[in-house]
Backbone as CSV, one residue per row, in Angstrom:
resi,resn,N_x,N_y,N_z,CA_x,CA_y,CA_z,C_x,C_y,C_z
1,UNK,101.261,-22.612,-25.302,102.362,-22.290,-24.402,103.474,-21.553,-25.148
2,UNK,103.363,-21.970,-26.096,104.825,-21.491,-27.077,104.390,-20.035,-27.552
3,UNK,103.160,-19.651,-27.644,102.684,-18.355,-28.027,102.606,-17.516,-26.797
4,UNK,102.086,-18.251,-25.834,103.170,-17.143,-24.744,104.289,-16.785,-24.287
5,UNK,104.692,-17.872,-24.734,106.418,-17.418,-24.671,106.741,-16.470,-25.717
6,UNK,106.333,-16.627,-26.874,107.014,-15.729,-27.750,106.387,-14.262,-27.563
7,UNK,105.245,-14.440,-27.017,104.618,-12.805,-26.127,105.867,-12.080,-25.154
8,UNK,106.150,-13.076,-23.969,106.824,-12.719,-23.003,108.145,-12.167,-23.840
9,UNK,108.837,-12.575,-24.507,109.947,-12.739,-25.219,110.094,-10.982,-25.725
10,UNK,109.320,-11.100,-26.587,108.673,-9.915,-27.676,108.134,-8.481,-26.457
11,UNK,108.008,-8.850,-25.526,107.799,-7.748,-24.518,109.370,-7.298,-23.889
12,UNK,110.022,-8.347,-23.547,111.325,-8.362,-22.823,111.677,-7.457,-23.610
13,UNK,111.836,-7.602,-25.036,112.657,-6.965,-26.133,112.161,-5.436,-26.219
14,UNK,110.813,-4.998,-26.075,110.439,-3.986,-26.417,111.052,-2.978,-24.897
15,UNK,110.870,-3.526,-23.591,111.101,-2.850,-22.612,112.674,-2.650,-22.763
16,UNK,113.363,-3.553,-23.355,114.894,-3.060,-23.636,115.055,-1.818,-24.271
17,UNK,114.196,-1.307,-24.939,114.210,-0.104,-25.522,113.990,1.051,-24.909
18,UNK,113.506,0.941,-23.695,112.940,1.939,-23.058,114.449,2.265,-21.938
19,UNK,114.708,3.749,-21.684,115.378,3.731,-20.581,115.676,3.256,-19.119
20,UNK,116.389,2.199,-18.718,116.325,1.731,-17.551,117.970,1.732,-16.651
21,UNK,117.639,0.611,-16.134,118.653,0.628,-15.123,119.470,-0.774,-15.266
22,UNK,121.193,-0.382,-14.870,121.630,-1.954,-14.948,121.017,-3.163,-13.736
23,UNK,121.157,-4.363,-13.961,121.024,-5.250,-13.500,120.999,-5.078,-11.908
24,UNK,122.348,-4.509,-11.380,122.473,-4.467,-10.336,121.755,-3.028,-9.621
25,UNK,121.606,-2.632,-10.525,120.931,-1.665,-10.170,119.248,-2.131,-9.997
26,UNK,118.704,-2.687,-10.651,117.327,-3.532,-10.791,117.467,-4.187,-9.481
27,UNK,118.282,-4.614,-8.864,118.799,-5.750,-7.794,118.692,-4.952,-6.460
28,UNK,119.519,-3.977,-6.971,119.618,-2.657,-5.446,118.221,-2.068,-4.962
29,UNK,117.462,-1.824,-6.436,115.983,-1.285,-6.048,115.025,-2.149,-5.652
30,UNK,114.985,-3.697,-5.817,113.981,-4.159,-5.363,114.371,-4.345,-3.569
31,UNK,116.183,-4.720,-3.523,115.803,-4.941,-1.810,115.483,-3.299,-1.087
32,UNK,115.501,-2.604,-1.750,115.273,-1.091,-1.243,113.691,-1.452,-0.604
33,UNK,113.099,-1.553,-1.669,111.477,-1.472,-1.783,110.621,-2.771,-1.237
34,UNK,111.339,-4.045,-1.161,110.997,-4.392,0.279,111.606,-4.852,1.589
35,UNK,112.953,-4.042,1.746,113.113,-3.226,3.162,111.686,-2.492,3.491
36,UNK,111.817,-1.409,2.658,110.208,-0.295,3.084,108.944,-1.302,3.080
37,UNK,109.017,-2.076,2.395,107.148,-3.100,2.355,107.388,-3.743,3.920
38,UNK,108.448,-4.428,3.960,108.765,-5.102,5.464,108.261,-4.011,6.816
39,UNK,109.225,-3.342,6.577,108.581,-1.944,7.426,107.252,-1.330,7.522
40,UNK,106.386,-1.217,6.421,105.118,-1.002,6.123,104.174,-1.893,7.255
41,UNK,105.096,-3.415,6.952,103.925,-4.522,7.510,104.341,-4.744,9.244
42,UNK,105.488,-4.428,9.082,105.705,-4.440,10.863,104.772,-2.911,11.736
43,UNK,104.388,-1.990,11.081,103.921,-1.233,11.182,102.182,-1.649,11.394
44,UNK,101.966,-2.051,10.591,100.421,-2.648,10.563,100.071,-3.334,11.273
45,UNK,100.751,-4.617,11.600,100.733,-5.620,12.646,100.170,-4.546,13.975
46,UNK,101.252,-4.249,14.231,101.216,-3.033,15.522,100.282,-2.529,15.706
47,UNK,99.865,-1.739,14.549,98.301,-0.429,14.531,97.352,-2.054,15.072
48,UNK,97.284,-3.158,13.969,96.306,-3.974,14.201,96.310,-4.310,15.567
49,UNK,97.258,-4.461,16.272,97.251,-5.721,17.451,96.677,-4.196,18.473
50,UNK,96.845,-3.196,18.266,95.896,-2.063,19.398,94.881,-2.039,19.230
51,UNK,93.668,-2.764,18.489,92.505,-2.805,18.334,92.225,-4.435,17.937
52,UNK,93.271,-5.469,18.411,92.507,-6.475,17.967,91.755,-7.408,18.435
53,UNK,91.190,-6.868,19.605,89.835,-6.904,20.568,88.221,-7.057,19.484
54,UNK,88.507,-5.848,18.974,87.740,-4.839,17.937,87.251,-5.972,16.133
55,UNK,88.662,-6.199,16.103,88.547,-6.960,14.810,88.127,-8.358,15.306
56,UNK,88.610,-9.075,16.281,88.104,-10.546,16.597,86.459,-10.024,16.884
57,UNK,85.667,-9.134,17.394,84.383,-9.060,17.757,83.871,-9.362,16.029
58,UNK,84.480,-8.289,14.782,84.127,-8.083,13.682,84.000,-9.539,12.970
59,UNK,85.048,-10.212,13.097,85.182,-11.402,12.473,84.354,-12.646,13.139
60,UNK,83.925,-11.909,14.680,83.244,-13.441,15.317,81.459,-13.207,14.919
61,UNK,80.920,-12.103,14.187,79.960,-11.519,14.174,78.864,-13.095,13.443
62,UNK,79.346,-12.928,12.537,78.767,-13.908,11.368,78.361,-15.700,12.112
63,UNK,79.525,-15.718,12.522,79.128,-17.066,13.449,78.316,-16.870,14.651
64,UNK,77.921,-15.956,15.030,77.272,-15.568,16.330,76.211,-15.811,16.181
65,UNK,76.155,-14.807,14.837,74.540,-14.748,14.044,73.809,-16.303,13.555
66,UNK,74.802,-16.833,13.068,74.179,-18.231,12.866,74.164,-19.324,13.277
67,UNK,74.978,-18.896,15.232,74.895,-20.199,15.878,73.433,-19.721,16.603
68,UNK,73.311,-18.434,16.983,72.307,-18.155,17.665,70.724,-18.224,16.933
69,UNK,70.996,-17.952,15.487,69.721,-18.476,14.052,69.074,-19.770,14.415
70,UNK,69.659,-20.852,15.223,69.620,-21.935,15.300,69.388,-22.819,16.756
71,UNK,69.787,-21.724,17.719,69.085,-22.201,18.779,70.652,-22.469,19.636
72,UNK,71.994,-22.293,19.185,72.862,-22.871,19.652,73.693,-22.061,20.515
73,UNK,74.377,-22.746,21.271,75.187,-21.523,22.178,76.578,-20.939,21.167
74,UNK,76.859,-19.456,21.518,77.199,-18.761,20.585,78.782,-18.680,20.644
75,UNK,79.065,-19.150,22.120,80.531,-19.041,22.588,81.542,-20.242,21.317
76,UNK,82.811,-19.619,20.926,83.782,-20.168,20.643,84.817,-21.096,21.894
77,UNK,85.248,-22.209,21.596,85.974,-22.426,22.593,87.131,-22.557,22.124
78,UNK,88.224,-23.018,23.394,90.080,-23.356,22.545,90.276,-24.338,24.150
79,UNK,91.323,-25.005,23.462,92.294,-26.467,23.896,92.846,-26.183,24.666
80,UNK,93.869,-24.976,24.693,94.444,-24.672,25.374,94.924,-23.049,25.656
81,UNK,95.567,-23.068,27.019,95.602,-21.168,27.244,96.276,-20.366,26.458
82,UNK,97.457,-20.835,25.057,97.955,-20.069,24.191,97.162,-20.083,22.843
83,UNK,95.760,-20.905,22.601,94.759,-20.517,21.810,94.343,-19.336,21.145
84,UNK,94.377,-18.573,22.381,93.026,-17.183,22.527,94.587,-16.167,21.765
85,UNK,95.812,-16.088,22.449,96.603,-15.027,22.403,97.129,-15.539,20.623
86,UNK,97.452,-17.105,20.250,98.131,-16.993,18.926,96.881,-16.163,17.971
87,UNK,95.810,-16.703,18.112,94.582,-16.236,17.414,94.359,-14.924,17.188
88,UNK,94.594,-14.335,18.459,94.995,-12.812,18.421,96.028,-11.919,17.467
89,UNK,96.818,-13.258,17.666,98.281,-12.363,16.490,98.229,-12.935,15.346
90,UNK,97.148,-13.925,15.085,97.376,-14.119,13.725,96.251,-13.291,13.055
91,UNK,95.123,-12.809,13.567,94.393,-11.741,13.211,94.875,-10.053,12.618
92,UNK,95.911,-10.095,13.947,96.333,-9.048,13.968,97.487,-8.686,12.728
93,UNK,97.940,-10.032,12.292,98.782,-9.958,11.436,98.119,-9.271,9.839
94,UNK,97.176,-10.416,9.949,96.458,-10.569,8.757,95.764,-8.905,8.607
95,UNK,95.603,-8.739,9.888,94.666,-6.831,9.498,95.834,-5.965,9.093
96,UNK,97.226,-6.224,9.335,98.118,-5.529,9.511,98.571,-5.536,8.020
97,UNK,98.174,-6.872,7.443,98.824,-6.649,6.064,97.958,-6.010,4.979
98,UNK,96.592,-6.061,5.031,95.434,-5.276,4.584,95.759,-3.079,5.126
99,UNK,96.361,-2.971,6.112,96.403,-1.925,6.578,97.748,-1.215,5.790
100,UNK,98.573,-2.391,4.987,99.679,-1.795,4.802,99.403,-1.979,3.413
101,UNK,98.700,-2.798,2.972,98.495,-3.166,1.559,98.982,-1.748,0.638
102,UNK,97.804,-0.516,1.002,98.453,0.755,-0.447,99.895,1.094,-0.023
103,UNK,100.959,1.084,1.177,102.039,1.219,1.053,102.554,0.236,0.349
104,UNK,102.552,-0.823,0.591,103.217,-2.168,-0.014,103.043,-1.905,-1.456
105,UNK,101.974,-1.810,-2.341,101.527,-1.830,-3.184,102.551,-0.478,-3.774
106,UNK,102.325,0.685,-3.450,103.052,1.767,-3.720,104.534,1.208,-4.100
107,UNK,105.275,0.686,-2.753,106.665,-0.114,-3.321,106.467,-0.724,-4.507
108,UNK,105.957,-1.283,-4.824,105.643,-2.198,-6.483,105.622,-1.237,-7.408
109,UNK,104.857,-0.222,-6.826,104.243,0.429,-8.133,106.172,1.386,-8.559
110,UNK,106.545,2.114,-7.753,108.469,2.238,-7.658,108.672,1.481,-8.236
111,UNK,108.855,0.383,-7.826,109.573,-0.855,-8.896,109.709,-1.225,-10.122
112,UNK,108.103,-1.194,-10.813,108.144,-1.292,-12.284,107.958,0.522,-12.934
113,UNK,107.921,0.965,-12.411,107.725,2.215,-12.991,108.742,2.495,-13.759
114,UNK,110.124,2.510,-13.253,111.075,2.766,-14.489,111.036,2.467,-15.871
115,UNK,110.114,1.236,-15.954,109.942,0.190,-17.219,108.413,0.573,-17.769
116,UNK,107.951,1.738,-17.484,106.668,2.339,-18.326,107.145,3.476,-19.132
117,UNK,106.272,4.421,-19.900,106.841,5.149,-20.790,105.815,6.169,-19.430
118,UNK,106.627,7.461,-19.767,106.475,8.346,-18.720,104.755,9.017,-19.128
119,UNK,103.903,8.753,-19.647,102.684,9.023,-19.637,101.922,8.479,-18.987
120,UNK,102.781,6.838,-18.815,101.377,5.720,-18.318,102.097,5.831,-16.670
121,UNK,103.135,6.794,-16.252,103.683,6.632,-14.824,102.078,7.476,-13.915
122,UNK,101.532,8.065,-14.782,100.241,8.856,-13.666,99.645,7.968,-13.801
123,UNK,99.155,7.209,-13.959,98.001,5.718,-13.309,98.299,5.118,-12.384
124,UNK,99.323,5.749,-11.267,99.604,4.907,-9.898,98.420,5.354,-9.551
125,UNK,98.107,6.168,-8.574,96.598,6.596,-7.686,95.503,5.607,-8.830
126,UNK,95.306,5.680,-9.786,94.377,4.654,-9.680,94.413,3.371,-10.264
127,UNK,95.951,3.063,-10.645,96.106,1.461,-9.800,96.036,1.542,-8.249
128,UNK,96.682,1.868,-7.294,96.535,1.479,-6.298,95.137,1.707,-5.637
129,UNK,94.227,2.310,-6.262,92.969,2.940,-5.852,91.977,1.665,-6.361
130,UNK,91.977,0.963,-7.310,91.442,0.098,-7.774,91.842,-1.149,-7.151
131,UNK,92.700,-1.121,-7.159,93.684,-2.279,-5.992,92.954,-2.345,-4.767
132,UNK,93.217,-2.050,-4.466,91.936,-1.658,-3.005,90.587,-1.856,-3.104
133,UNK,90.215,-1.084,-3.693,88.947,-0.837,-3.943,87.999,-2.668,-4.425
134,UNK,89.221,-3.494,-5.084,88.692,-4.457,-5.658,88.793,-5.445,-4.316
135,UNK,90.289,-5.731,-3.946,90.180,-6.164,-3.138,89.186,-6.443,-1.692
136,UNK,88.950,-4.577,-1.054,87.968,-4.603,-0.209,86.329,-5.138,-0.827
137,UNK,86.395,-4.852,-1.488,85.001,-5.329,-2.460,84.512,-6.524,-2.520
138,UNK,85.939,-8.035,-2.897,85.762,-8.924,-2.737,85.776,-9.720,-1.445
139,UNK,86.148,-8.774,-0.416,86.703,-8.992,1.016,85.107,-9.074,1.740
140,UNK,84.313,-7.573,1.147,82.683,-7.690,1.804,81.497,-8.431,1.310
141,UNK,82.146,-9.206,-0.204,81.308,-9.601,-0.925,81.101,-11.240,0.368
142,UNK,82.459,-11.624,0.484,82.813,-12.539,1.361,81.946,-12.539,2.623
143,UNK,82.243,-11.706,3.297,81.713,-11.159,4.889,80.494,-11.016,4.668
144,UNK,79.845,-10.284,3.618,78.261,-9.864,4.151,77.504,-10.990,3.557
145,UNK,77.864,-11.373,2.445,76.959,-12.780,1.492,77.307,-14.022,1.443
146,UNK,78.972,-14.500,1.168,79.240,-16.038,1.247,79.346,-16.811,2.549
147,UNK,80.208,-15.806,3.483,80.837,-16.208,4.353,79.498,-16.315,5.915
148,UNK,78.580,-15.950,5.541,77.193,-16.086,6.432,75.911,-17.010,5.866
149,UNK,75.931,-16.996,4.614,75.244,-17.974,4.108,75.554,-19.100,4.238
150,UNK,77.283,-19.544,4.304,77.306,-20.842,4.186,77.525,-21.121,5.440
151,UNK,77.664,-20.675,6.813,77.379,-20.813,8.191,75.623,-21.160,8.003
152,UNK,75.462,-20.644,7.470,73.605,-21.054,8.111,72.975,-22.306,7.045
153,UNK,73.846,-22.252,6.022,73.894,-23.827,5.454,74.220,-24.708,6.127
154,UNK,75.356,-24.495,6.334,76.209,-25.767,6.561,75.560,-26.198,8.566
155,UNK,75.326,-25.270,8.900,74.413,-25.385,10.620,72.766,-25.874,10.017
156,UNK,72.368,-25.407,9.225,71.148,-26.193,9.203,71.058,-27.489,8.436
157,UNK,72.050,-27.837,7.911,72.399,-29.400,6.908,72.751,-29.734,8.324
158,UNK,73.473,-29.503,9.584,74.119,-30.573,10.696,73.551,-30.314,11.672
159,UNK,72.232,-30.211,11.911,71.234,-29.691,12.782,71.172,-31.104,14.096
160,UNK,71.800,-32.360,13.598,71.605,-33.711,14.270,72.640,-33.281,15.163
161,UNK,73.285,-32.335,15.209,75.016,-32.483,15.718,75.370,-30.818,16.947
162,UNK,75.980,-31.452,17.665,76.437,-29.841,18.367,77.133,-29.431,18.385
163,UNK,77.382,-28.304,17.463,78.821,-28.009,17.070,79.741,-27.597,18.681
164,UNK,81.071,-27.864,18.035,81.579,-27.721,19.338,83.068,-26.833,18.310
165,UNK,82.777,-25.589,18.392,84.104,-24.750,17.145,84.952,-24.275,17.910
166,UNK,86.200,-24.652,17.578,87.336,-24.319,18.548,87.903,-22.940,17.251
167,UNK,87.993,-21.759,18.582,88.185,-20.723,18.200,89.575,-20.106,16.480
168,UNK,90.562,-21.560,17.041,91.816,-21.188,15.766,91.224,-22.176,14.575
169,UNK,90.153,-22.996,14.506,89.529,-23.396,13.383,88.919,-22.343,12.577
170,UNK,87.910,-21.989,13.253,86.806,-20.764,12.536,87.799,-19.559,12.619
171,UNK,89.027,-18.858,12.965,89.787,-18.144,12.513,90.290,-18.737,11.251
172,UNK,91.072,-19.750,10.766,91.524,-20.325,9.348,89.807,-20.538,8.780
173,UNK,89.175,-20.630,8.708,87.867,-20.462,7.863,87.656,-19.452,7.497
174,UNK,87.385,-18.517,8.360,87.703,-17.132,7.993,88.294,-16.183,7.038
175,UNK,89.784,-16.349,7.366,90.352,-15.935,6.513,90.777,-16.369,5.164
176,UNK,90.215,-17.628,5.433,90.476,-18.214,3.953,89.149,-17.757,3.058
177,UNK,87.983,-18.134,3.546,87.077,-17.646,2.869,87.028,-16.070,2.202
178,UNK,87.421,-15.211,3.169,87.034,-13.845,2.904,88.769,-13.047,2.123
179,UNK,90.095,-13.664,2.478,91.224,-12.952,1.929,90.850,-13.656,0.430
180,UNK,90.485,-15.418,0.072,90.632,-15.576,-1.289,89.374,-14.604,-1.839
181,UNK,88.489,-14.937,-0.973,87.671,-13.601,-2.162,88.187,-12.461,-2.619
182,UNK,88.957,-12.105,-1.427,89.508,-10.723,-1.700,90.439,-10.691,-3.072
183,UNK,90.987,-11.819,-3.249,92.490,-11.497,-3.653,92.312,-12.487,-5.267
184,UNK,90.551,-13.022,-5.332,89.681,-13.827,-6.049,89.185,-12.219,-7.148
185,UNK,89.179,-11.445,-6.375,88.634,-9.910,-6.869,89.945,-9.310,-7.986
186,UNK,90.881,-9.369,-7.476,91.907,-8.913,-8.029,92.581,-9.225,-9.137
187,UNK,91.811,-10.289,-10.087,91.824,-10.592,-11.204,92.300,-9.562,-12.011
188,UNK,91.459,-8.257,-12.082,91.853,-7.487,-13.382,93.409,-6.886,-12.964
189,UNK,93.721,-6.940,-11.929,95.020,-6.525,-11.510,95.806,-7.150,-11.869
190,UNK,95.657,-8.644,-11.815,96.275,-9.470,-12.530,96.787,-9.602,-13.617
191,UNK,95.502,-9.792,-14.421,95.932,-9.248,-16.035,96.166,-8.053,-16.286
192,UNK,96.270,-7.404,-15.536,97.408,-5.965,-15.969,98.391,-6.247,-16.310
193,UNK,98.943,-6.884,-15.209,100.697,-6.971,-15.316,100.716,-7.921,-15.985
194,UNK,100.195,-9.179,-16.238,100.433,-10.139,-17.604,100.071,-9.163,-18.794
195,UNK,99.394,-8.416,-19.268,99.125,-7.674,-20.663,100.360,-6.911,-20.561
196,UNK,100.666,-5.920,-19.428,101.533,-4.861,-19.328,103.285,-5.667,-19.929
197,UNK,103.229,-6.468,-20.091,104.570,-7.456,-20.425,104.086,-8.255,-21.286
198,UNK,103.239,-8.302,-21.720,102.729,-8.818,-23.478,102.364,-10.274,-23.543
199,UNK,102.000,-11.065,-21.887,102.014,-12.201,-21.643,101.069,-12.530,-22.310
200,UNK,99.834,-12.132,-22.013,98.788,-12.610,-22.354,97.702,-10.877,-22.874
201,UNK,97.308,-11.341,-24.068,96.540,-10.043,-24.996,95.040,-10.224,-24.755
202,UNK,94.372,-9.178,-25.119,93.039,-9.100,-25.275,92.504,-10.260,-25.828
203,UNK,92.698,-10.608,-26.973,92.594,-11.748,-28.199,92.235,-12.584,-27.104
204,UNK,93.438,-13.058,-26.928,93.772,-14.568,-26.021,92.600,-15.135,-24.493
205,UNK,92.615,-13.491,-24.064,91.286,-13.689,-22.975,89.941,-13.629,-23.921
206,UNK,89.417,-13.081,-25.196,88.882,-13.740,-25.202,88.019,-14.491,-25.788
207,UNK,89.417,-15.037,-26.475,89.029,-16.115,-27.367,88.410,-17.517,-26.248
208,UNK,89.449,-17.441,-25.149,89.389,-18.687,-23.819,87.884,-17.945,-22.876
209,UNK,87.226,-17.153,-23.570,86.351,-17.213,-22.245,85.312,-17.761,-22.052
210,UNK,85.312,-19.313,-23.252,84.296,-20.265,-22.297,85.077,-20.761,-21.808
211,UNK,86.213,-21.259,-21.475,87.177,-21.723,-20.526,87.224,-20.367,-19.091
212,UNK,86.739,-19.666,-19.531,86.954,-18.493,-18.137,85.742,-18.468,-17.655
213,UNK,84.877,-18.725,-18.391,82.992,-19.039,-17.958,82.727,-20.569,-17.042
214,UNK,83.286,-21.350,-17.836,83.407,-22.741,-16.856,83.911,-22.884,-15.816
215,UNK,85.002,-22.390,-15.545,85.971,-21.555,-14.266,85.263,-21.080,-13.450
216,UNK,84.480,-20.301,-13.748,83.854,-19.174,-12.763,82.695,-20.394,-11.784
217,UNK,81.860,-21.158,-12.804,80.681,-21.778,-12.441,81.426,-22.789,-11.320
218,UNK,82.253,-23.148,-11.877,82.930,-24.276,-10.808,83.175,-23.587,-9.550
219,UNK,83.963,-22.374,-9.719,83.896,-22.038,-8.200,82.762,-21.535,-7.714
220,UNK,81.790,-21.078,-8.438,80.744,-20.980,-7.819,80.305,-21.935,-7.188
221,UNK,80.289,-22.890,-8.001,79.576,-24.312,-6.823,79.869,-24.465,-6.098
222,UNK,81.279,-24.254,-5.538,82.086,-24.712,-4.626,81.679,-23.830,-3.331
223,UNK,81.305,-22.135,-3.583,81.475,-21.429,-2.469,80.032,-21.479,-2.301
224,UNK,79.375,-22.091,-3.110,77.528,-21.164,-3.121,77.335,-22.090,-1.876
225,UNK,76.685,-21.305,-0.470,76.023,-21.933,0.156,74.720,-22.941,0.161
226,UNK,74.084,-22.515,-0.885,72.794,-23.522,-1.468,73.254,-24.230,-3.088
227,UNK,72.388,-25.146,-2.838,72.813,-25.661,-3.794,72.234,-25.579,-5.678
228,UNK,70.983,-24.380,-4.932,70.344,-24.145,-6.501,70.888,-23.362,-7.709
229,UNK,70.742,-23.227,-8.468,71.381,-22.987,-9.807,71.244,-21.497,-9.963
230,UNK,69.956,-20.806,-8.912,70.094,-19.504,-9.203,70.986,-18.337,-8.469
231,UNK,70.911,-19.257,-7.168,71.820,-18.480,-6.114,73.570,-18.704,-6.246
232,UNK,74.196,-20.250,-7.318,75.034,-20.222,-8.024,75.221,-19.095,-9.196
233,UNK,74.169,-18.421,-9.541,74.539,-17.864,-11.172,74.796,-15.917,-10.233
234,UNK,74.418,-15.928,-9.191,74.316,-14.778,-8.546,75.742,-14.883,-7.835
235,UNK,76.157,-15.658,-7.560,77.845,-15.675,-6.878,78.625,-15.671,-8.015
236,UNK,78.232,-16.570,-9.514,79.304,-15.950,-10.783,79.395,-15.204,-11.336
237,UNK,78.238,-13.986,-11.571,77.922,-13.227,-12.274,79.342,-11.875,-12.027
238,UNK,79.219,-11.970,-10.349,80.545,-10.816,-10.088,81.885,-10.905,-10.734
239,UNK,82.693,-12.734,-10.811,83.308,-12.888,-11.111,83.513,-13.264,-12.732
240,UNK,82.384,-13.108,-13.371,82.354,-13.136,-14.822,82.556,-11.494,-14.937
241,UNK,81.581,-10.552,-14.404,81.841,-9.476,-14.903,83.633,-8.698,-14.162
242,UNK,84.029,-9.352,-13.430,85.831,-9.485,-13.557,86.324,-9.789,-14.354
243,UNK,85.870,-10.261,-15.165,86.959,-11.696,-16.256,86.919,-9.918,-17.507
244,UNK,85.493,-9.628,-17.746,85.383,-8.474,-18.802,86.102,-7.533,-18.745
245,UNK,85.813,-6.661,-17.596,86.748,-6.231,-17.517,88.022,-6.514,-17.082
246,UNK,88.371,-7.658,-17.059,90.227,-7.665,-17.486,90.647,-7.806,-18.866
247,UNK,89.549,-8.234,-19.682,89.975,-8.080,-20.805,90.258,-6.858,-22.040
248,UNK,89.224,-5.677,-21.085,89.313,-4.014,-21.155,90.625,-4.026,-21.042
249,UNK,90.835,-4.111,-19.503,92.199,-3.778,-18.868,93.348,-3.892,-19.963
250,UNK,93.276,-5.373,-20.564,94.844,-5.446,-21.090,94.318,-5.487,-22.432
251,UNK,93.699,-4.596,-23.052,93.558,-3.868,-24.467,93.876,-2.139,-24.046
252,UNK,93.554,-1.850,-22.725,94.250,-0.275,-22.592,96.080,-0.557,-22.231
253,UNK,96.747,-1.988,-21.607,97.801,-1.726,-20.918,98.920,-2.730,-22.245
254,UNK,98.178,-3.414,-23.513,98.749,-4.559,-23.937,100.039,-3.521,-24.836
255,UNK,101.387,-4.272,-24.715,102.569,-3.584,-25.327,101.798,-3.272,-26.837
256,UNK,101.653,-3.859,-27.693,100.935,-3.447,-28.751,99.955,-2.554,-28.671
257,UNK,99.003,-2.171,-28.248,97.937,-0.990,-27.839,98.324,0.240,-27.353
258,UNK,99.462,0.035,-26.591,100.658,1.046,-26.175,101.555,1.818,-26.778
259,UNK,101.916,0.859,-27.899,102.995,1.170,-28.991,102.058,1.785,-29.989
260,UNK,100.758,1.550,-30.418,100.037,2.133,-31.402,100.018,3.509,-30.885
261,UNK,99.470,3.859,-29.277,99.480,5.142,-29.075,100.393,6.527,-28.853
262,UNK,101.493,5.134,-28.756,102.619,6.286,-28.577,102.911,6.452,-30.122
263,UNK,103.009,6.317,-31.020,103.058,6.034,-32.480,102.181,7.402,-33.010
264,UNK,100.603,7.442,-32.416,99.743,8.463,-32.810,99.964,9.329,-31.882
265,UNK,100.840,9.408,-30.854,100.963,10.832,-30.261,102.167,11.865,-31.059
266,UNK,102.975,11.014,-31.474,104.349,11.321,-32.204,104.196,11.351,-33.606
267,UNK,102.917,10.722,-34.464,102.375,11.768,-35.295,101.780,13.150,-35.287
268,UNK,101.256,13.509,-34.256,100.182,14.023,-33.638,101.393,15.319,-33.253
269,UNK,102.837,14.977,-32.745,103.364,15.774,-32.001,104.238,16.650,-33.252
């Protein structure tokens, strides 16, 4: 703990060196940037809720498939008549914030940018491109493989029973299953911004990565719809080969790896 602190510390100090902005000025730009993210997401909501007919069909697909796998009737039900409409807007929300995500993200990327050295400011397009890209990735890994397998598990383990799924349940299943994958993906993004501030180094990931290997297996168990050891090692394998490359990641972004290159450009120059 104390060696990350003296990381964090030792980064603070180095970004003091770099040209920035006063305090209040740091203060003025973040409510700037999410005023605009706020705006971004009230925006999305909106686009979402004009098609969210469209997305509830998308999201009811998987359960359809595996109530009907089974012999069962396919309809969702609800308790009561404000069921169907909250369900609606909480869908709509949730698509709305995925729809706004590269604006939102863009605001961030404004934000710390002042505090990079002006070479590493062209890697927005593909941070935010990777951002995405990981996210949606872990979003379909969800939808097309976990999030249908373990419907046709978990329906053929309770085969004694008739399910009776009220529609705002299997919406929170849903999105929990398929946004943490998503946002389960976004690991190396993660350790960006911990390397990019000297939190945590290459070394450190991975020296800990049988602690990041044990990690992985555990949640594997947890999400693998079966319970065998091979169809577990096929749900960790994605998130091991995340862990690697984050440890790429923050050997290209770590303040030290940074400082070496700016060092050999200014020999060089």
């Amino acid at each position: 703990m104390d060696d990350i602190l003296d990381r964090a510390r030792t980064a603070v100090s180095e970004r003091a060196e770099l040209p920035g902005m006063s305090l209040i000025e740091h203060l003025e730009e973040l409510r700037r940037r999410l005023i605009h993210a706020v705006i971004y997401l009230v925006v999305g909501f909106f686009v979402a809720y004009g098609f969210h007919e469209k997305i509830y069909r998308l999201m009811q697909a998987p359960i359809t498939f595996a109530l009907k796998k089974h012999n069962l009737p396919p309809q969702l039900v609800i308790h009561n008549p404000v069921d169907g409409f909250n369900m609606y807007l909480k869908i709509s929300f949730m698509a709305g914030c995925i729809f706004a995500a590269p604006f939102i993200l863009y605001q961030a990327w404004l934000f710390i940018s002042p505090g990079l050295y002006k070479n590493e400011k062209k890697y927005v397009m593909p941070f935010m491109l990777a951002t995405v890209t990981l996210f949606m990735g872990g979003a379909y890994f969800g939808y097309r493989w976990v999030f249908p397998g373990s419907l046709d598990f978990l329906f053929a383990y309770s085969h004694d029973f008739r399910p009776l799924i009220e529609v705002s349940e299997y919406t929170d299943l849903f999105l929990t299953v398929i946004l943490g994958l998503g946002i389960a993906f976004e690991l190396p993004i993660f350790v960006l911004f911990l390397s990019l501030f000297g939190i945590v180094s290459p070394k450190f990931l991975w020296k800990n990565i049988k602690f990041a290997v044990l990690v992985v297996f555990i949640i594997a168990a947890i999400i693998t719809p079966t319970p065998d050891p091979l169809t577990m090692c096929v749900f960790a394998l994605p998130l091991l080969a995340l862990y690697v490359l984050s440890i790429g990641v923050s050997f290209l972004v770590h303040p030290a790896t940074r400082r070496k290159r700016k060092e050999l450009q200014e020999s060089k120059g």
